[in-house]
C-alpha positions as MATLAB code, in Angstrom:
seq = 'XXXXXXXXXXXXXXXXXXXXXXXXXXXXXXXXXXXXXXXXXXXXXXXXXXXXXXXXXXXXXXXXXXXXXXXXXXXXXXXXXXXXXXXXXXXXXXXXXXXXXXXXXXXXXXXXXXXXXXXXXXXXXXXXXXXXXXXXXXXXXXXXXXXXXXXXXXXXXXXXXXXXXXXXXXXXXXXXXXXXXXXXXXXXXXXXXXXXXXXXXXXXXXXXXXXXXXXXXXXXXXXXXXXXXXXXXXXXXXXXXXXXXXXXXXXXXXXXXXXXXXXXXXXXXXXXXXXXXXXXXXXXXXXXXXXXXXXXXXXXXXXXXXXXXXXXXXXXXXXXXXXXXXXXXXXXXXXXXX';
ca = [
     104.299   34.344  140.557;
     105.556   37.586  138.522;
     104.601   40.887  140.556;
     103.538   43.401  138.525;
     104.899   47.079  139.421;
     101.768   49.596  140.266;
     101.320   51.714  137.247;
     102.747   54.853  139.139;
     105.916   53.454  139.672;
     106.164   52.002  136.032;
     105.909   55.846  135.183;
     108.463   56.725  137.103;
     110.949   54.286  135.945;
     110.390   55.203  132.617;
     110.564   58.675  132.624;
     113.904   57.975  134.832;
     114.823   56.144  132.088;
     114.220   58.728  129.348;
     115.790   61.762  131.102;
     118.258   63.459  129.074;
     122.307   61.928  129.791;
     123.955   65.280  132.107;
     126.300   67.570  130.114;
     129.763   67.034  130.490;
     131.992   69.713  130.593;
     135.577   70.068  128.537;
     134.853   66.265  127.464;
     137.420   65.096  125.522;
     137.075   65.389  121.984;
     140.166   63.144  121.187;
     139.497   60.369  117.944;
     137.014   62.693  116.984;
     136.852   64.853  113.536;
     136.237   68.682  114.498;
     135.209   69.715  110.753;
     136.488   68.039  107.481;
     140.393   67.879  107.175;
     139.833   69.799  104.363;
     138.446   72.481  106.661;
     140.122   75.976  106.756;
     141.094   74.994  110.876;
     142.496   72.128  109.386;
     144.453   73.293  106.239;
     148.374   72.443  106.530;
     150.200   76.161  105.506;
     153.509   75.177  106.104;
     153.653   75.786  102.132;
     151.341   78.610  101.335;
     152.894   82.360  100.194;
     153.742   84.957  102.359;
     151.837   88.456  101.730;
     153.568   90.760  100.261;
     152.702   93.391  103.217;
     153.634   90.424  105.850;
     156.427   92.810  107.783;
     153.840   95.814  107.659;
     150.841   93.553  109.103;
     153.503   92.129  111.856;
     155.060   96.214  112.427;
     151.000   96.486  113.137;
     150.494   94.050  115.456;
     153.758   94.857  117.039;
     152.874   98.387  117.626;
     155.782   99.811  115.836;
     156.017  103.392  115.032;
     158.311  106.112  114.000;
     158.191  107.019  117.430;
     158.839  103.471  119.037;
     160.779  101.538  115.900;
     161.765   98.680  118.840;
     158.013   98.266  120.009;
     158.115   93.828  120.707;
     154.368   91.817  120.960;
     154.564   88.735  123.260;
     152.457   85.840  122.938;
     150.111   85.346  125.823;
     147.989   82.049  126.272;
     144.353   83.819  126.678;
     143.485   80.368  128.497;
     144.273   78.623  132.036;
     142.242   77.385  135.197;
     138.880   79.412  136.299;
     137.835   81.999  135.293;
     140.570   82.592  132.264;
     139.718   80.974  128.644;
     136.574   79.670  126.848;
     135.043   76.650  127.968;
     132.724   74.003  126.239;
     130.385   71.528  127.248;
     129.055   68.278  125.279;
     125.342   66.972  125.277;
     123.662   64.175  124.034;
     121.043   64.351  121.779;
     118.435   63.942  124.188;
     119.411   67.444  125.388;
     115.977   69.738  125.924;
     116.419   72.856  123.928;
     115.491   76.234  124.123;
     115.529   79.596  121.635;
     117.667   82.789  122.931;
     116.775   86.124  121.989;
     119.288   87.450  120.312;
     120.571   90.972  119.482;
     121.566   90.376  116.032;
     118.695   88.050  115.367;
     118.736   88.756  111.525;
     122.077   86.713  111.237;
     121.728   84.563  113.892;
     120.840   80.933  113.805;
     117.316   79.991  115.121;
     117.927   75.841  114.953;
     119.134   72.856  112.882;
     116.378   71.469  110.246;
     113.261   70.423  112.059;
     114.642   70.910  115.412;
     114.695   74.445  116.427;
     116.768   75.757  119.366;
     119.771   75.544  121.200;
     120.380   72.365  123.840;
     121.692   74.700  126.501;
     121.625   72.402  129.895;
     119.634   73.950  132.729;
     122.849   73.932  134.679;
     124.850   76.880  132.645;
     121.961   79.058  134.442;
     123.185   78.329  138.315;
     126.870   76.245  137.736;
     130.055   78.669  137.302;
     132.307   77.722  133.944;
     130.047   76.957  131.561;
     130.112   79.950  130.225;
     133.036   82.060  129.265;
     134.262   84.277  132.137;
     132.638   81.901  135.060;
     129.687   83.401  136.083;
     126.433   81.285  136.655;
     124.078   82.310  134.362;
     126.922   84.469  132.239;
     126.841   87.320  134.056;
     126.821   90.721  132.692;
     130.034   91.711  131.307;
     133.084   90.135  128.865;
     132.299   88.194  125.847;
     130.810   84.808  127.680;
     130.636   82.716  124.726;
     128.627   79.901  125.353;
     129.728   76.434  123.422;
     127.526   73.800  123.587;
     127.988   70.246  120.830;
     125.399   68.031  120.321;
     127.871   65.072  120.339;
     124.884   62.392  119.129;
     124.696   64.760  116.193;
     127.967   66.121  115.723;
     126.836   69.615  115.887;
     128.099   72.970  117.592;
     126.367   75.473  119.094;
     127.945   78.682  120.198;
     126.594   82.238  121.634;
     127.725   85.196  121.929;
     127.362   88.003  125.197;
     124.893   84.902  126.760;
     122.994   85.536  129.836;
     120.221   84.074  131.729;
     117.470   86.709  131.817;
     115.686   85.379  135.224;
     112.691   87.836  134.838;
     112.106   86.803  131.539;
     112.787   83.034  131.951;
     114.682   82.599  128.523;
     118.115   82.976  127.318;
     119.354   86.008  125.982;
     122.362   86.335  123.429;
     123.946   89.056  120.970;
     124.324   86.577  118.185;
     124.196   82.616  117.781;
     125.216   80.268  115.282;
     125.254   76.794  114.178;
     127.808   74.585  112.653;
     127.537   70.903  111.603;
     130.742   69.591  112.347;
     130.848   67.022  109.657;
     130.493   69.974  106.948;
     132.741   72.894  105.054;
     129.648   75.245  104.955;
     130.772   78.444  105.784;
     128.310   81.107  107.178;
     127.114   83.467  104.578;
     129.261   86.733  103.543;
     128.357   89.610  105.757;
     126.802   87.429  108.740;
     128.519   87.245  112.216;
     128.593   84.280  114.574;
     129.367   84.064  118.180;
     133.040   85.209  116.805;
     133.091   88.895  115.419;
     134.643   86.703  112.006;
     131.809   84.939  111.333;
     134.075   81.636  111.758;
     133.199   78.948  114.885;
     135.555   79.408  118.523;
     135.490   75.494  118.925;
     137.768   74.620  116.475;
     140.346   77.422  117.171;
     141.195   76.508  120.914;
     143.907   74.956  122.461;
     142.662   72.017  124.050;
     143.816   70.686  127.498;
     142.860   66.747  125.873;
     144.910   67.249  122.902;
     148.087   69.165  124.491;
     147.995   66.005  126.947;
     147.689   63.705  124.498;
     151.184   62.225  122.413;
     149.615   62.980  119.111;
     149.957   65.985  117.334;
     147.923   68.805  117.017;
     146.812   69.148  113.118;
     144.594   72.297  113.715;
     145.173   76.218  113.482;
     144.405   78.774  116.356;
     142.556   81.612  117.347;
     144.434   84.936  117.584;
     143.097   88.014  118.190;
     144.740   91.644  117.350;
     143.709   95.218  118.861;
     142.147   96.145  115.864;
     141.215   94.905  112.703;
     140.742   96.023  108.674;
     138.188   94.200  106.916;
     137.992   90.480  105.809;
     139.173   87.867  103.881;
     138.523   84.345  103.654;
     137.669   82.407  105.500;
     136.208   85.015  107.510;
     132.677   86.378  106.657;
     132.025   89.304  108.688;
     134.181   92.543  109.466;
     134.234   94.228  112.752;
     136.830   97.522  112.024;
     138.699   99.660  109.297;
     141.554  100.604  111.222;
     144.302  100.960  108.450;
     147.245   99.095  108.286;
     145.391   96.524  110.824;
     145.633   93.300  109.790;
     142.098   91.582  108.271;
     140.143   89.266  110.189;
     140.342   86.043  108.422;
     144.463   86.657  107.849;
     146.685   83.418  109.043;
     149.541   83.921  110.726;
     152.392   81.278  110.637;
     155.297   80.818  113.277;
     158.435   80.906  110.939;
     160.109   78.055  110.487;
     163.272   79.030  111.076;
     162.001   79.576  114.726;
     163.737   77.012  117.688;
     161.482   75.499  119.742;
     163.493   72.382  120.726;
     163.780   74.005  124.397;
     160.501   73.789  125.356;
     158.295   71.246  127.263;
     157.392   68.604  125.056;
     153.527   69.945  125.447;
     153.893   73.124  124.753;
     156.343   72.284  121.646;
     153.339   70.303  120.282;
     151.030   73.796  120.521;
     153.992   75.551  118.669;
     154.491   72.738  116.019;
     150.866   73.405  115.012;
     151.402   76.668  115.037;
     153.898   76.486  112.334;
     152.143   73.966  109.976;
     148.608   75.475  110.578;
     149.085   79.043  112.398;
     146.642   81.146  113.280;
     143.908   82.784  112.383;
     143.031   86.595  113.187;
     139.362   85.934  114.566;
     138.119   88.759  116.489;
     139.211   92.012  118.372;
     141.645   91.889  121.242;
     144.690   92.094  122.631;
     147.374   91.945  120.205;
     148.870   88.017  119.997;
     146.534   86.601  122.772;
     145.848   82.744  121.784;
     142.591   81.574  122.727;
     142.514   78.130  124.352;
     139.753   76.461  126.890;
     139.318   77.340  130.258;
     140.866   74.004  132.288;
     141.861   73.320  136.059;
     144.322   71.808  134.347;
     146.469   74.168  133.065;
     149.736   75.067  134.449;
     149.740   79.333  133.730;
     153.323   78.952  135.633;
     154.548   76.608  132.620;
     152.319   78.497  129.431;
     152.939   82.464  130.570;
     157.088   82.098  130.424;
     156.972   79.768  127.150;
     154.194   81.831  125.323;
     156.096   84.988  125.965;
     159.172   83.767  124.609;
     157.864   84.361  121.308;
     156.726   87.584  119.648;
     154.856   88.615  116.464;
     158.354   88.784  114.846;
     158.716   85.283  114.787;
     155.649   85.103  112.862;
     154.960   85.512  108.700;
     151.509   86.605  107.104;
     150.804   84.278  104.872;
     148.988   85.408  101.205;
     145.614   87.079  102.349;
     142.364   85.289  101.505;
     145.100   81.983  100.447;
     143.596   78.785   99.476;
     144.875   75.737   98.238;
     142.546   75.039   95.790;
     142.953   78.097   94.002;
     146.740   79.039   94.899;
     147.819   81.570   93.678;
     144.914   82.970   92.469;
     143.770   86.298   94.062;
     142.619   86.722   97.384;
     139.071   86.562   97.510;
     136.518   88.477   99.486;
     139.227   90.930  100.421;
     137.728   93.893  101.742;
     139.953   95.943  103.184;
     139.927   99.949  103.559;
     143.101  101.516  103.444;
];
């Protein structure tokens, strides 16, 4: 005789069975594509032109002066264990979403085609590290970038100065933005994103999976410089006209002249991509500080000595606005204010 379950209990069972798969944080994203290979993150440079005011941008960045002609700009890994670097956190599509108020709502993101919203899990709001700086609920100070992918989707989701307003009940954010991760769309010129570039943070990190994994790294980096002049592509948004700053948008690209034999065999692999697809000038900051996620596994005893070996001299600015596709035609969208 088959016992039938009391219709309560069926209920239950089935909305147990429906509930939304938990968010994992810093999942690996290893044998997946983040954008097209012929994304700018992804574009080899080991061959592309050096700009012409290359040792000017790098004096910049440096800090040189007439006054200090010997000024030197370390490398520091702006990444480690709690609460130092940017974390992420993967979702399946099941994820309940919600809309942030933002700040700059006229070029943020509202949703993806007939699903509005962001999937933000209801544990950023009372677990530390989910959001940037590792406050529960974001806090109220620092960036706290908030980066959420929709992995059923393939989709990114990232915020910008993200905090949980309690009083309000909702979300609150200065800017948001959306990427499809399968696509080359770039945001249009003049908007923002979470990044004051108007590029995504995702793609730009050093990731714990991939420095701990045998394969290469085939992806630039985020940089950021104390100040910034304009923008070129692949950039989209400005955020300064300090003169002789470099623009957001510029790559840089560790020479390849530069020994790095003597390093750890992980941290070599972060410098090999560095000099096949550099990095790329993405917001305000201190000068040569590479963004990466934040990671309990980190070693900051291993990265701070081997990042600081090199400076912005062993670096090259590589043709402003440079693009494969149209090599060596002019830069375009160079707006810069001298």
């Amino acid at each position: 005789m088959r016992t039938r379950l009391p219709l309560v209990a069926a209920v239950l069972i089935l909305a147990t069975l429906e509930a939304a798969a938990p968010p994992v944080l810093l999942e690996s994203l290893v044998g997946r594509q983040v954008f097209p290979v012929t994304n700018w993150w992804n574009q080899d440079i080991s061959a592309a032109p050096v700009d012409s005011r290359s040792s000017q941008l790098i004096d910049w960045i440096s800090g040189r002066s007439a006054s200090n002609p010997t000024a030197v700009r370390r490398l520091h890994p702006d990444f480690g264990p709690p609460p130092y670097g940017i974390p992420y956190v993967v979702v399946a599509g099941d994820q309940a979403r919600v809309q942030p108020t933002f700040g700059y709502a006229g070029e943020s993101d509202t949703g993806i085609p007939g699903l509005p919203g962001y999937p933000i899990p209801d544990e950023a709001r009372t677990i530390a590290n989910y959001i940037e700086g590792g406050q529960p609920g974001g806090g109220s100070s620092g960036d706290r970038h908030l980066l959420v992918i929709d992995r059923t989707r393939w989709v990114l989701y990232e915020t910008f100065a993200t905090s949980w307003n309690a009083s309000a009940g909702r979300w609150d954010a200065g800017s948001g933005a959306i990427f499809d991760l399968s696509s080359n769309a770039r945001r249009p010129d003049g908007w923002t994103s979470a990044d004051a570039a108007g590029l995504a943070i995702l793609p730009g990190l050093v990731r714990y999976d991939e420095v701990s994994n045998t394969a290469e790294i085939t992806h630039a980096f985020r940089v950021t410089t104390r100040s910034t002049n304009g923008y070129v592509w692949p950039a989209s948004h400005r955020a300064g006209s300090t003169t002789s700053a470099p623009p957001l948008g510029a790559r840089l690209r560790l020479k390849a002249s530069k020994n790095i034999s003597t390093f750890p065999a992980d941290v070599q692999r972060i410098f090999r991509a560095m000099k096949r697809y550099g990095l790329i000038v993405a917001d305000n900051g201190s000068d040569m500080y590479i963004s990466g996620t934040m990671d309990g596994r980190w070693n900051n005893d291993v990265l701070n000595p081997a990042f600081a070996a090199l400076t912005a001299d062993d670096f090259e600015v590589i043709q402003l606005g440079w693009q494969e596709t149209n090599a060596p035609a002019a830069p375009t969208n160079l707006r810069i204010v001298r």
